[in-house]
N, CA and C atoms as a LAMMPS dump frame, in Angstrom:
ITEM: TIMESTEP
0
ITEM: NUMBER OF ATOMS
633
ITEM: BOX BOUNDS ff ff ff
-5.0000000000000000e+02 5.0000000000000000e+02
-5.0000000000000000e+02 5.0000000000000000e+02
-5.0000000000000000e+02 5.0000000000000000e+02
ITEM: ATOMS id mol type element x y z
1 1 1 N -40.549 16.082 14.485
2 1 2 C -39.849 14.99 13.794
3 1 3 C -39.467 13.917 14.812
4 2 1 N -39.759 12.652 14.417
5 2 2 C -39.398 11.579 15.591
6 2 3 C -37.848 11.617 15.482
7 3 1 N -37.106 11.62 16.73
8 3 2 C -36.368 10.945 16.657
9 3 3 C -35.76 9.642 16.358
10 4 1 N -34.901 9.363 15.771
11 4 2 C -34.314 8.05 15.453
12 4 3 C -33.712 6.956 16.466
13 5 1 N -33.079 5.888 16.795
14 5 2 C -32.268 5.715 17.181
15 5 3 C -30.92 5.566 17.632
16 6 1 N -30.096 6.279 16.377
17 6 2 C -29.005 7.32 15.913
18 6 3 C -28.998 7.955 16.776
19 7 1 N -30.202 9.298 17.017
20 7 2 C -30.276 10.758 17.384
21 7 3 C -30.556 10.045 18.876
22 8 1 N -30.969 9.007 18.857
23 8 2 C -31.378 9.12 20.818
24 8 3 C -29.747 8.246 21.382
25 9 1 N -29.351 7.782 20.867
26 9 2 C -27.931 7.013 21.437
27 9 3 C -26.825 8.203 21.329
28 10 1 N -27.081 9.203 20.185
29 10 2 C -25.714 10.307 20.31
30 10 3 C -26.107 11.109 21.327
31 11 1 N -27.142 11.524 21.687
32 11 2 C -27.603 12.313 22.086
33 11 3 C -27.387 12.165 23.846
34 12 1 N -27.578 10.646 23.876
35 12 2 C -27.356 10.315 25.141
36 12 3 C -25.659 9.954 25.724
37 13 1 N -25.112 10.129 24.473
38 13 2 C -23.737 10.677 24.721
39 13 3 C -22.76 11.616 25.24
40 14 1 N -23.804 12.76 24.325
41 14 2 C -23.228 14.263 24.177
42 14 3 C -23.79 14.544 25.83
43 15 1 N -24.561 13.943 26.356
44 15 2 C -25.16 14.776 27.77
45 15 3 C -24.403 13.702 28.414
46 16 1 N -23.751 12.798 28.664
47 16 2 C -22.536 12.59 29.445
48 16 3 C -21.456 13.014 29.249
49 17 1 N -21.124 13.252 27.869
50 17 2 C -20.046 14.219 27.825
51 17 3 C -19.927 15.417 28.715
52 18 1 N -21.343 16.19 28.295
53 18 2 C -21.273 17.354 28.966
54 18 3 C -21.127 17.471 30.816
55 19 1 N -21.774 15.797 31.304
56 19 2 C -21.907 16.14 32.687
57 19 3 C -20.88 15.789 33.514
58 20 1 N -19.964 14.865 32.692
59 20 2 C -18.256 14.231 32.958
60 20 3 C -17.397 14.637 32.163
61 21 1 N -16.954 15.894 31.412
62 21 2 C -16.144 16.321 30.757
63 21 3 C -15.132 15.474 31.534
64 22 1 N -13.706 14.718 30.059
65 22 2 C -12.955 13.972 29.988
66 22 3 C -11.983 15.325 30.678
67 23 1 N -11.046 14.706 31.42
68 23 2 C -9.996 15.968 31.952
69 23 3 C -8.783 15.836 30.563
70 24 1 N -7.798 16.736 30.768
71 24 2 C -6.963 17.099 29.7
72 24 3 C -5.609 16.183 29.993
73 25 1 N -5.653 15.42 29.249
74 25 2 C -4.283 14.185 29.304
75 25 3 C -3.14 14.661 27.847
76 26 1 N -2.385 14.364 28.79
77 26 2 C -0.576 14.582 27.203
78 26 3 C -0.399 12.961 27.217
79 27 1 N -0.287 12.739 26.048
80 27 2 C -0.236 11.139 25.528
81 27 3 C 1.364 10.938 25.302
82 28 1 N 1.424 9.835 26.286
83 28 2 C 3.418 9.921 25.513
84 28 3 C 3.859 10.019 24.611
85 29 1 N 4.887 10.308 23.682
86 29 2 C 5.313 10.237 22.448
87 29 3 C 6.77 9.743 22.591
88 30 1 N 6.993 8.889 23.585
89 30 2 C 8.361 8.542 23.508
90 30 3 C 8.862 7.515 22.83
91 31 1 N 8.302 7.507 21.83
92 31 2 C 8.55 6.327 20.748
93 31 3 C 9.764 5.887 20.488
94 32 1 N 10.095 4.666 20.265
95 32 2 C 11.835 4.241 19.525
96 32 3 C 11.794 4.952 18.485
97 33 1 N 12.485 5.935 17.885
98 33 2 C 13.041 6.877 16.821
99 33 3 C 14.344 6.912 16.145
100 34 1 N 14.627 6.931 15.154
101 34 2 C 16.243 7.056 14.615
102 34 3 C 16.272 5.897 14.403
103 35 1 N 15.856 4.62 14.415
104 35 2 C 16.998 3.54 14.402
105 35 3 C 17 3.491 12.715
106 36 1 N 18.502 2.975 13.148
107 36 2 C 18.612 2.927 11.388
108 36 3 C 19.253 1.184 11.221
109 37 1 N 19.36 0.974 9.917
110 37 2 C 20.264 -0.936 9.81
111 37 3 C 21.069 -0.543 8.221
112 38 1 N 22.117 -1.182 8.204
113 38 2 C 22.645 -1.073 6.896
114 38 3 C 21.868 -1.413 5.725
115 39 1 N 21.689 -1.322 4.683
116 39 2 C 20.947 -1.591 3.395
117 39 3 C 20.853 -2.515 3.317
118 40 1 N 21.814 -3.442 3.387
119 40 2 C 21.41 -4.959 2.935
120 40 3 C 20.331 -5.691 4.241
121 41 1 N 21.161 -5.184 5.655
122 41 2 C 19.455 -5.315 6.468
123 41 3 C 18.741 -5.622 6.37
124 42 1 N 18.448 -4.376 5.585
125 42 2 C 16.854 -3.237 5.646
126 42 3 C 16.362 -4.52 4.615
127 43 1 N 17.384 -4.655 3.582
128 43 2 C 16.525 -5.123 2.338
129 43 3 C 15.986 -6.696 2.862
130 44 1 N 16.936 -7.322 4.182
131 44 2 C 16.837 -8.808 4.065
132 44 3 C 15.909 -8.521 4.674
133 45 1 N 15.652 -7.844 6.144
134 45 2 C 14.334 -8.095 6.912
135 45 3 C 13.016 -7.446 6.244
136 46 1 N 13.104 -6.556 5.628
137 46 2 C 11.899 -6.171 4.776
138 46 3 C 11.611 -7.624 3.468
139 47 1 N 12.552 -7.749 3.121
140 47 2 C 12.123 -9.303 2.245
141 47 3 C 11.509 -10.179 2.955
142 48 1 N 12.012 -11.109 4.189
143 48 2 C 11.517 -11.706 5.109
144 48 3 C 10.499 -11.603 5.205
145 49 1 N 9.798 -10.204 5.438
146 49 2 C 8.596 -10.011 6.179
147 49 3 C 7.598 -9.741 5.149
148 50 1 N 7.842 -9.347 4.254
149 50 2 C 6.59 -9.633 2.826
150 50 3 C 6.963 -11.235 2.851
151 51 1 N 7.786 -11.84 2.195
152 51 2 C 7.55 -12.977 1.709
153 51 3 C 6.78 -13.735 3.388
154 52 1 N 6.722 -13.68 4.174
155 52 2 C 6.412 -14.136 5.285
156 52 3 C 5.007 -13.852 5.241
157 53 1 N 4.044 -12.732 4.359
158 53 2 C 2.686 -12.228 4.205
159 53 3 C 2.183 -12.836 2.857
160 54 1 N 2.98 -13.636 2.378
161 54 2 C 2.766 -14.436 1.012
162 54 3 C 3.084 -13.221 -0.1
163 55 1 N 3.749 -11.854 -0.338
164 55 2 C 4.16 -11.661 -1.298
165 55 3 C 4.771 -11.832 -2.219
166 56 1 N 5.091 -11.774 -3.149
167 56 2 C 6.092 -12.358 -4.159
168 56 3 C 7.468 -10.854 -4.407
169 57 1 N 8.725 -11.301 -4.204
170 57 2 C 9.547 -9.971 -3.698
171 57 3 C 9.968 -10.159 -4.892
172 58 1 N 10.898 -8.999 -5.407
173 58 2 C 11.758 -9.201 -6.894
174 58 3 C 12.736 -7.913 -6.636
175 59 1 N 13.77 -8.408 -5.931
176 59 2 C 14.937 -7.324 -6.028
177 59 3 C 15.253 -7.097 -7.452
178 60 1 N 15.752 -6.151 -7.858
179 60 2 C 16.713 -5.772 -8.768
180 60 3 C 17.736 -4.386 -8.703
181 61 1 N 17.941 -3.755 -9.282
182 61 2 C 18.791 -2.676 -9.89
183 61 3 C 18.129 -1.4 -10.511
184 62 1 N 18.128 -0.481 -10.236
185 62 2 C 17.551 0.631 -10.715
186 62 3 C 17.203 0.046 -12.327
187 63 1 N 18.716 -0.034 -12.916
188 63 2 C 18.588 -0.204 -14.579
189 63 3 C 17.603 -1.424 -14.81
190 64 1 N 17.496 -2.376 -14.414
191 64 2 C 16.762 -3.203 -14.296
192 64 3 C 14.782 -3.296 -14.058
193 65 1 N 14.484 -2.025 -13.609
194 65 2 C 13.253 -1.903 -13.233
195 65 3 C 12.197 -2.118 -14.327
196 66 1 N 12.315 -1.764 -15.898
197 66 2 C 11.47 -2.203 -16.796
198 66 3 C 11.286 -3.621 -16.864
199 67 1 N 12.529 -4.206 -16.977
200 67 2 C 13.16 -5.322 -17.499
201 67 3 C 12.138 -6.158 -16.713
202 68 1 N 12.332 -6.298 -14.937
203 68 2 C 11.723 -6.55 -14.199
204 68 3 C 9.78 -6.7 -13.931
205 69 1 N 10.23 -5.304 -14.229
206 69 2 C 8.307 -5.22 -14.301
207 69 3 C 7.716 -6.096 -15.062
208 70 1 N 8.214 -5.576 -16.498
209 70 2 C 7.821 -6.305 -17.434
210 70 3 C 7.281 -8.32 -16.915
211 71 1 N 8.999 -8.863 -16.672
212 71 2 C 9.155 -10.019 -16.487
213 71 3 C 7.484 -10.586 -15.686
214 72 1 N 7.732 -10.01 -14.236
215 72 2 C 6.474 -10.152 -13.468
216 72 3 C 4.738 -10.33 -14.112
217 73 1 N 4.511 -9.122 -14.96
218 73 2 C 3.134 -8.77 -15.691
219 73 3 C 3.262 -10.163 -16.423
220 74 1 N 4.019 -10.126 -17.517
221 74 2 C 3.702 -11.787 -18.729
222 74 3 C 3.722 -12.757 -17.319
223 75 1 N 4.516 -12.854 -16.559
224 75 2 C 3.96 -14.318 -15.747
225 75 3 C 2.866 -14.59 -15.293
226 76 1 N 2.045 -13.416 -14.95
227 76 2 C 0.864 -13.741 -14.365
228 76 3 C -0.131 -13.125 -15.284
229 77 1 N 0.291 -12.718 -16.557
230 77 2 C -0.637 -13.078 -17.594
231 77 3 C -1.457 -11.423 -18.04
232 78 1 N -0.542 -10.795 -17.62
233 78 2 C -1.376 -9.311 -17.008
234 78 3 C -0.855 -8.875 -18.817
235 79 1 N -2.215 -8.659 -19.702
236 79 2 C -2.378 -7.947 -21.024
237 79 3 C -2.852 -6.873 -21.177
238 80 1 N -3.426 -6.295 -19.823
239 80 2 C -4.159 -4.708 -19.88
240 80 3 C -3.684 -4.383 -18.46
241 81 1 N -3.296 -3.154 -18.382
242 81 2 C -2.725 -2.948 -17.021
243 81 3 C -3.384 -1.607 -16.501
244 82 1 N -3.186 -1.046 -15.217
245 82 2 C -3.619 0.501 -15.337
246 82 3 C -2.448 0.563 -13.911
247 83 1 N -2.353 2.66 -14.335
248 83 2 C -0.746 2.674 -13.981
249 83 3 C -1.637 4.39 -13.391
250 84 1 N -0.761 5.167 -12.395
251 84 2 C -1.486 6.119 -11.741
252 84 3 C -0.711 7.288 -13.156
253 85 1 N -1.094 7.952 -12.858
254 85 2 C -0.827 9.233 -14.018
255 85 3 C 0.559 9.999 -14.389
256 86 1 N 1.151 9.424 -12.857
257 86 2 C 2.582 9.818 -12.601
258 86 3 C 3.377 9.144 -12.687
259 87 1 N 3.155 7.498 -12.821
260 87 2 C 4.187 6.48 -12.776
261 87 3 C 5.415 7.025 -13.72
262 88 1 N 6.717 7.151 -13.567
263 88 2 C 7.663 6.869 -14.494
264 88 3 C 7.616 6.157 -15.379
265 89 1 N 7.361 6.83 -16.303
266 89 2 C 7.619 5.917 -17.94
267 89 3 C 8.303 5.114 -18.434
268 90 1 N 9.787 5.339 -17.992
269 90 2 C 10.797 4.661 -17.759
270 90 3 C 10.373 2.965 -17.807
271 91 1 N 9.961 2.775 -16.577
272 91 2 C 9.373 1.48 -15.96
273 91 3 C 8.344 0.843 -16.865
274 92 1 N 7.99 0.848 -17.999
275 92 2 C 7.068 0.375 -18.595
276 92 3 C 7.713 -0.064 -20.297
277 93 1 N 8.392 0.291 -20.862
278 93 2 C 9.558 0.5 -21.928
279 93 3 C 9.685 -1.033 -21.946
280 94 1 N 9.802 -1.997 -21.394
281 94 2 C 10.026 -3.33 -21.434
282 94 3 C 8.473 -4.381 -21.416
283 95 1 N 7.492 -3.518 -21.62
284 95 2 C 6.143 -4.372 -21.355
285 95 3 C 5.713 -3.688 -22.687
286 96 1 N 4.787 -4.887 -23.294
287 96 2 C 4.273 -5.099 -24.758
288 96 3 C 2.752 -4.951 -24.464
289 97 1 N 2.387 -5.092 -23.501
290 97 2 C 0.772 -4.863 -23.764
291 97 3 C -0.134 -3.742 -23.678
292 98 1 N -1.365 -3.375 -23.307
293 98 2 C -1.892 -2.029 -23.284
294 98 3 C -1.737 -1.597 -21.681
295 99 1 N -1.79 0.071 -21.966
296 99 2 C -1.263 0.702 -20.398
297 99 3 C -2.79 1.316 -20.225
298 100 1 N -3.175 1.818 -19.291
299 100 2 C -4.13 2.283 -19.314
300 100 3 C -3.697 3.329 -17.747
301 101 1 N -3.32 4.436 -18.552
302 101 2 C -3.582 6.024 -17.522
303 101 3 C -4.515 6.08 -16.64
304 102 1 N -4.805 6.092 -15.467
305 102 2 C -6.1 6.351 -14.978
306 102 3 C -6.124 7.817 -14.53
307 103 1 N -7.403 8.014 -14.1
308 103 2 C -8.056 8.971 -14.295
309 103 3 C -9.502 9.456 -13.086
310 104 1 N -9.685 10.167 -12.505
311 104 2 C -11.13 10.004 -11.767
312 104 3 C -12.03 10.025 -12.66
313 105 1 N -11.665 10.231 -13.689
314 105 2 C -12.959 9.872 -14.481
315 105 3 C -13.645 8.787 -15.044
316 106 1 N -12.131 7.989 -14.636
317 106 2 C -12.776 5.943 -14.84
318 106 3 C -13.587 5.937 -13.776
319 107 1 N -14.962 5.127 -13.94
320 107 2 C -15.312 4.808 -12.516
321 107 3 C -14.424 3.547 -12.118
322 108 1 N -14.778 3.814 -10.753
323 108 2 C -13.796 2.51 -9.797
324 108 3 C -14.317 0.932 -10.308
325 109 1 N -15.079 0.837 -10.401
326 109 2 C -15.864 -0.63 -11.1
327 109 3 C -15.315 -0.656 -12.895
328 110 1 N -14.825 -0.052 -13.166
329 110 2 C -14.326 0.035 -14.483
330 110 3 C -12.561 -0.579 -14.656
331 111 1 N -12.558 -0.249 -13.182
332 111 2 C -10.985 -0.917 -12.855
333 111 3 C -10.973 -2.275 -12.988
334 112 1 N -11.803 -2.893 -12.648
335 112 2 C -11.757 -4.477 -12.575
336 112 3 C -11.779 -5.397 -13.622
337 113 1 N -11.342 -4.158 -14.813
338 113 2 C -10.855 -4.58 -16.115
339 113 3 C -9.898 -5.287 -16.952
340 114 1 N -9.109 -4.582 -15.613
341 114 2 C -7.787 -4.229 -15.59
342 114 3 C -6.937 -5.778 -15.127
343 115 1 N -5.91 -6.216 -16.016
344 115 2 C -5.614 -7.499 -15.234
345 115 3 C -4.468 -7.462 -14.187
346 116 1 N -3.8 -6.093 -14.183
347 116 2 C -2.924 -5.475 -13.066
348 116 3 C -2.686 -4.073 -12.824
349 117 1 N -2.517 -3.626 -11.686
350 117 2 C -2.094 -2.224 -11.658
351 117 3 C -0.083 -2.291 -11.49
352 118 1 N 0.284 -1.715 -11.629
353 118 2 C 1.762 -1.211 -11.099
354 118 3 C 1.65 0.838 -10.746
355 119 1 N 2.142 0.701 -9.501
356 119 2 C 2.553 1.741 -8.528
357 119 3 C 3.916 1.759 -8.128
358 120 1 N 4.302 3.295 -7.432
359 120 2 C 5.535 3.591 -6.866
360 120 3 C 5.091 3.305 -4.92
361 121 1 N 5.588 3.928 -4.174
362 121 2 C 5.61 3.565 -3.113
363 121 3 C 6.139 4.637 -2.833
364 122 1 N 5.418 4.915 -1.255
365 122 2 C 5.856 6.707 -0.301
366 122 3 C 7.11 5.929 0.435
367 123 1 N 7.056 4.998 1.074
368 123 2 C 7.859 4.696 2.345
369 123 3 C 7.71 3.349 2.714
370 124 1 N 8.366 2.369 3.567
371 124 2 C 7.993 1.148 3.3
372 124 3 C 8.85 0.796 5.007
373 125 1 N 8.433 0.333 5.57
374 125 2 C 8.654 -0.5 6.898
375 125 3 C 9.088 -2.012 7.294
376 126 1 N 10.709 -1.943 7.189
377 126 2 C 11.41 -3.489 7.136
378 126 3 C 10.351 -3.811 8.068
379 127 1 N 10.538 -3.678 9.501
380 127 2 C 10.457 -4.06 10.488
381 127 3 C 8.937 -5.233 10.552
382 128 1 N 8.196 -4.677 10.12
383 128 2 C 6.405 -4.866 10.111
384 128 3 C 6.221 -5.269 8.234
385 129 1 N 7.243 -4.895 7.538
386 129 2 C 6.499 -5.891 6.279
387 129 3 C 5.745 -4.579 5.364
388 130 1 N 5.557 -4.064 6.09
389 130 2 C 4.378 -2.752 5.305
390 130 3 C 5.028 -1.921 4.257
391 131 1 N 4.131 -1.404 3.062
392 131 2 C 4.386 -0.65 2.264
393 131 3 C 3.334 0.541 2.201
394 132 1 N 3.775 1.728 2.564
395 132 2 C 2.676 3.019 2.646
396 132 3 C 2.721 3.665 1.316
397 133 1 N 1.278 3.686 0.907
398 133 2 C 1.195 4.303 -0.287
399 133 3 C 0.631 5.532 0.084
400 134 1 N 0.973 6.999 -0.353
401 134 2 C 0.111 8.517 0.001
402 134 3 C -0.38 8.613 -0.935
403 135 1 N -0.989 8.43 -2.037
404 135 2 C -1.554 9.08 -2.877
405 135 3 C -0.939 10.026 -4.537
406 136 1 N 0.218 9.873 -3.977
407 136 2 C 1.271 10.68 -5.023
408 136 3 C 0.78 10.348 -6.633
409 137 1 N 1.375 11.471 -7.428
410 137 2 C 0.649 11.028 -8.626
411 137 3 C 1.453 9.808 -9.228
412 138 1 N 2.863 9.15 -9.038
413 138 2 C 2.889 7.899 -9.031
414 138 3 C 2.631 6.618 -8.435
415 139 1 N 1.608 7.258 -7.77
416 139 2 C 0.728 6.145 -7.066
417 139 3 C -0.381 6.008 -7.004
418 140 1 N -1.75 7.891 -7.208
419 140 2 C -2.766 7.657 -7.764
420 140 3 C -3.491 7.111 -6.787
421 141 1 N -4.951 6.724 -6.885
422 141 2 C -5.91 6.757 -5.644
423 141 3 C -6.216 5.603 -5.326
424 142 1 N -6.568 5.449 -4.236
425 142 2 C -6.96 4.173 -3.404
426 142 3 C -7.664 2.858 -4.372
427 143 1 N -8.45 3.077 -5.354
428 143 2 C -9.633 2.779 -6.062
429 143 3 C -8.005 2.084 -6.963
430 144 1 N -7.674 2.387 -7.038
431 144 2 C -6.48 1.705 -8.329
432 144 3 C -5.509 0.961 -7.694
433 145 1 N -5.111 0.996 -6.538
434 145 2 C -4.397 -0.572 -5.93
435 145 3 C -5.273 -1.393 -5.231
436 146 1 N -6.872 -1.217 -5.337
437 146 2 C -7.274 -2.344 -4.83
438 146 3 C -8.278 -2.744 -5.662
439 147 1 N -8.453 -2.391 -6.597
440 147 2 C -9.593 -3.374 -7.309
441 147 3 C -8.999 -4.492 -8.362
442 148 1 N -7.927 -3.928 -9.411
443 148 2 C -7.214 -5.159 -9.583
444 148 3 C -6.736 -6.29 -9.175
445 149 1 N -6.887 -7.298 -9.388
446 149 2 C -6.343 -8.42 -8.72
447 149 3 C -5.295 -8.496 -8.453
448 150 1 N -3.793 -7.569 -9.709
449 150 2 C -2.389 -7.738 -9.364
450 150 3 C -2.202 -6.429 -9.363
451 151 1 N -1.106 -6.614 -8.186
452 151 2 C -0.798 -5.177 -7.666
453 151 3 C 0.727 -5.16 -7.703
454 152 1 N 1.672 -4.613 -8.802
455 152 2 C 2.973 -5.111 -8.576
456 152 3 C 3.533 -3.639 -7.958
457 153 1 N 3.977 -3.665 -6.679
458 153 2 C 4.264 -1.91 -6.198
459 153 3 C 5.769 -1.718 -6.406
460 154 1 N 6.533 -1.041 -6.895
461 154 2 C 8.074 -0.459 -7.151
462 154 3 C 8.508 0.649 -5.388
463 155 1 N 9.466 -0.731 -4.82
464 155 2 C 9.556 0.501 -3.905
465 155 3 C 11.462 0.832 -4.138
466 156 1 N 11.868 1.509 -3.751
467 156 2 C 13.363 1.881 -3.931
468 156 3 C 13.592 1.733 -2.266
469 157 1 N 14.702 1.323 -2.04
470 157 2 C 15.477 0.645 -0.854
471 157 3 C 15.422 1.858 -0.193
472 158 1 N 16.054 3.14 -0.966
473 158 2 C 16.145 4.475 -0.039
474 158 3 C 14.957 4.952 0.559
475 159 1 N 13.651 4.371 0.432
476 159 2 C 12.924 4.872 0.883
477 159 3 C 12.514 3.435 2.175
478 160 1 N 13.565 2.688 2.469
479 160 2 C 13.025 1.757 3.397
480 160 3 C 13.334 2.112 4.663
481 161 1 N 12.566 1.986 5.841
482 161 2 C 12.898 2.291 7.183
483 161 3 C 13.303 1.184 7.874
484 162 1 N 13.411 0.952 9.376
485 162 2 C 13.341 0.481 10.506
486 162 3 C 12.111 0.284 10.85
487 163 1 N 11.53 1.07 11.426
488 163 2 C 10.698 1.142 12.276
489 163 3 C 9.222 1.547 11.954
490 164 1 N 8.145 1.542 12.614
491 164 2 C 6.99 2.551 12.189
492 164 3 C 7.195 3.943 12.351
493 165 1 N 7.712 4.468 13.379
494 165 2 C 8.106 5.721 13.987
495 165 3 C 8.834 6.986 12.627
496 166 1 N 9.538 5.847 11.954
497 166 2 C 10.404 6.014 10.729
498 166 3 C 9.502 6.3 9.579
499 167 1 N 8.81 5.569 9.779
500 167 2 C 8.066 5.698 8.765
501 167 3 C 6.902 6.588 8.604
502 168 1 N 6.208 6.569 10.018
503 168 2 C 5.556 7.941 9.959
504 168 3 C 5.578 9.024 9.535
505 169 1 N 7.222 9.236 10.15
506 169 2 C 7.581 10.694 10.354
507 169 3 C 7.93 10.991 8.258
508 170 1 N 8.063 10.333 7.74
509 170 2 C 8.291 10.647 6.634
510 170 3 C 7.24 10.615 5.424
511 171 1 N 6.134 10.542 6.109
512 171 2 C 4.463 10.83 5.764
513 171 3 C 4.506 12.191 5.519
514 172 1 N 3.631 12.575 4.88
515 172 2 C 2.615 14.209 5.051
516 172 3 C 1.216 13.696 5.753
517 173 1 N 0.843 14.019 6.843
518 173 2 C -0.344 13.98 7.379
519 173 3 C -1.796 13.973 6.689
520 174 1 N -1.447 14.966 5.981
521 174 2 C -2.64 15.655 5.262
522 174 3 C -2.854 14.754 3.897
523 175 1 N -2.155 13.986 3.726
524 175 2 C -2.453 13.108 1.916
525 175 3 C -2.872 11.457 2.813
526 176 1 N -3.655 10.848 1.961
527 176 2 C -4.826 9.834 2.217
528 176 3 C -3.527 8.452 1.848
529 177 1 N -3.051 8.014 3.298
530 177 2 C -2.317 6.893 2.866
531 177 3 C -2.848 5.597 3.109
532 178 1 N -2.811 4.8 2.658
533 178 2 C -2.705 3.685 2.601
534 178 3 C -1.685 2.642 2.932
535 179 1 N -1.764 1.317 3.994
536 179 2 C -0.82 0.424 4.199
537 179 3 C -1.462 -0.638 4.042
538 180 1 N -0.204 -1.426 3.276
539 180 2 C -0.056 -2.788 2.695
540 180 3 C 0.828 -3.392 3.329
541 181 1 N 0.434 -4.602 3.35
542 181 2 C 1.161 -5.663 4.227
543 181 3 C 0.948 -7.21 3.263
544 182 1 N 1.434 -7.695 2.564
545 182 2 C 1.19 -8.167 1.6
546 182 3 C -0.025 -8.591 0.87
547 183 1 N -1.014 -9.189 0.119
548 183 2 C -1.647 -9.446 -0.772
549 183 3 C -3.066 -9.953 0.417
550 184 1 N -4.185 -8.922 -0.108
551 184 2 C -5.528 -8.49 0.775
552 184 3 C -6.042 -10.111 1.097
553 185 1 N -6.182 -10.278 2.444
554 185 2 C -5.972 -11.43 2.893
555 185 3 C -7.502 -12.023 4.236
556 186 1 N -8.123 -13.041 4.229
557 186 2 C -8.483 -12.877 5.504
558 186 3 C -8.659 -14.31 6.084
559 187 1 N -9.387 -14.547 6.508
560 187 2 C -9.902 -15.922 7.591
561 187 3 C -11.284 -16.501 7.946
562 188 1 N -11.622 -16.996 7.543
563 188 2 C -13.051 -17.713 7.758
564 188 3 C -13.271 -17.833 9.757
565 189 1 N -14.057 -18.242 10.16
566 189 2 C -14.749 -19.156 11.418
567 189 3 C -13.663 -20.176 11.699
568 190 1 N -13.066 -20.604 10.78
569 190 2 C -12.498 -21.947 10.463
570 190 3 C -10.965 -21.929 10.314
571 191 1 N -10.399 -20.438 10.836
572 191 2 C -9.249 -20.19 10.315
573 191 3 C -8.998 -20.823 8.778
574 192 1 N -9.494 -20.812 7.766
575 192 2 C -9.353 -20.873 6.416
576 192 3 C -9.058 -19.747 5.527
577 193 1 N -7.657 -19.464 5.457
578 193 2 C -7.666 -18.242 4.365
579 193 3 C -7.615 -18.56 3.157
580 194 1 N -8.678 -16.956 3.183
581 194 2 C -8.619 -16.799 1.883
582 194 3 C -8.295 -15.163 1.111
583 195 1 N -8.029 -14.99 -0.079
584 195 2 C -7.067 -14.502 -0.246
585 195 3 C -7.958 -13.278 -1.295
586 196 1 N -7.752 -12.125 -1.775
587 196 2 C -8.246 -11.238 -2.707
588 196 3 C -9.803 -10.715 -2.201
589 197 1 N -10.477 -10.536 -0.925
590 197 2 C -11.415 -10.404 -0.377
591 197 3 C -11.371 -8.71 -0.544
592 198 1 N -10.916 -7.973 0.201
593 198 2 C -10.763 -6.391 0.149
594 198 3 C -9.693 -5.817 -0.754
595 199 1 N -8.587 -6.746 -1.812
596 199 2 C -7.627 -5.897 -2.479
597 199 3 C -7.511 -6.989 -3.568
598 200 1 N -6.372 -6.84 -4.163
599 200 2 C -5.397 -7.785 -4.649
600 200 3 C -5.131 -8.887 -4.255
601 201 1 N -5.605 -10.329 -5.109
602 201 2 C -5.578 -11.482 -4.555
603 201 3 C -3.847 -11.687 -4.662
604 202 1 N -3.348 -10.809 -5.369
605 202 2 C -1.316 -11.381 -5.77
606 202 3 C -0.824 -9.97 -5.455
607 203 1 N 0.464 -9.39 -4.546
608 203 2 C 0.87 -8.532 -4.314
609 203 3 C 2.573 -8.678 -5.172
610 204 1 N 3.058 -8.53 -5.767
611 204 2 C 4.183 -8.466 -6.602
612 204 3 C 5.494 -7.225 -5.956
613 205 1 N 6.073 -6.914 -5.329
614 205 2 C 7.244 -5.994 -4.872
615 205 3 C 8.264 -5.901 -5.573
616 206 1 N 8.608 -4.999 -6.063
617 206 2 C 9.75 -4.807 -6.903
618 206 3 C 10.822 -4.387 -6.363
619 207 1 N 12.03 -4.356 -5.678
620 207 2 C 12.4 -3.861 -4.682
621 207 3 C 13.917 -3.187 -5.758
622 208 1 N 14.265 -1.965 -5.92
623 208 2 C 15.155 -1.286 -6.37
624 208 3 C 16.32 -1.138 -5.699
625 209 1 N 17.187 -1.854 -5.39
626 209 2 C 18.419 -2.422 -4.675
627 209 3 C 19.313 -0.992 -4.577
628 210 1 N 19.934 -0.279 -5.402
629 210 2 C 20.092 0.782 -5.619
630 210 3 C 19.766 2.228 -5.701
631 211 1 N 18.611 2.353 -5.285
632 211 2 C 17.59 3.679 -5.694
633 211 3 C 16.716 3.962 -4.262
């Protein structure tokens, strides 16, 4: 069988590997850890730093979270939505149009049906702007916060950090996360952005002041 060019470039790898084995290094881990900021902080510099990524933020109140959602979806026109399997029900009680459960059995191109998704959120990072999604069943798979155009994510304040370090550590390793940093974004040759290329052209944050 001929070899490929694949098989002759790995190949010519693996036999420097073998003839310079890398020696055994401990990688620091002395990371900034613990820091913590009072709530209102957390909430101003995490606002800052989405709206600073062009998100659109929407504090409210636990009791408030339908009310809210709702409000967001009619503004931007969202009449069919899709929601991960676990979302709280709760949160939807104030919206009039069709929900749509997903499922692995939608294909992913079937999403783009959809004129918004709404999700919960694992953990979320004042510091850097970011929102980590794991996979949870109120949050559901990768394929469903990025093919819709609107992505409105529900995060609760108690789950906001400081730091990355913070935020890591309150991961499970083993579940497929995802980070957002506001609404999927990029840049031409020309520094010209443009906007909805790999995700969601509109990122929507719901931020639960209380919860």
């Amino acid at each position: 069988m001929t070899a490929t060019a694949r098989d002759t470039v790995l190949g010519r790898i693996r036999d420097a590997l073998a003839l310079a084995p890398a020696p055994a290094t401990t990688v620091p881990r002395d990371y900034r850890t613990g820091r913590t900021l009072p709530d209102g902080e957390r909430l101003a510099l995490l606002t800052d730093r989405l709206v600073d990524y062009k998100a659109r933020v929407h504090p409210c109140t636990a009791d408030d979270t339908a009310r809210v959602i709702a409000e967001v979806l009619a503004a931007h026109g969202a009449r069919r939505i899709g929601v991960p399997a676990g979302l709280d029900e709760g949160w939807l009680t104030a919206y009039d149009g069709e929900v749509q459960r997903d499922s692995a059995a939608i294909p992913a191109p079937g999403l783009d049906a959809l004129d918004g998704v709404v999700t919960a959120s694992a953990v979320s990072c004042a510091e850097t702007g970011t929102i980590f999604l794991d996979g949870s069943p109120d949050q559901g798979r990768r394929a469903l916060s990025l093919v819709p155009d609107l992505h409105v994510c529900v995060v609760s304040l108690s789950t906001v950090v400081v730091g990355v370090p913070e935020a890591v550590a309150r991961l499970v390793p083993e579940r497929p996360t995802t980070l957002i940093s506001g609404p999927s974004a990029t840049s031409d040759i020309e520094l010209e952005r443009v906007e909805g290329v790999h995700g969601p052209r509109t990122l929507a944050v719901v931020i639960r002041t209380d919860a």
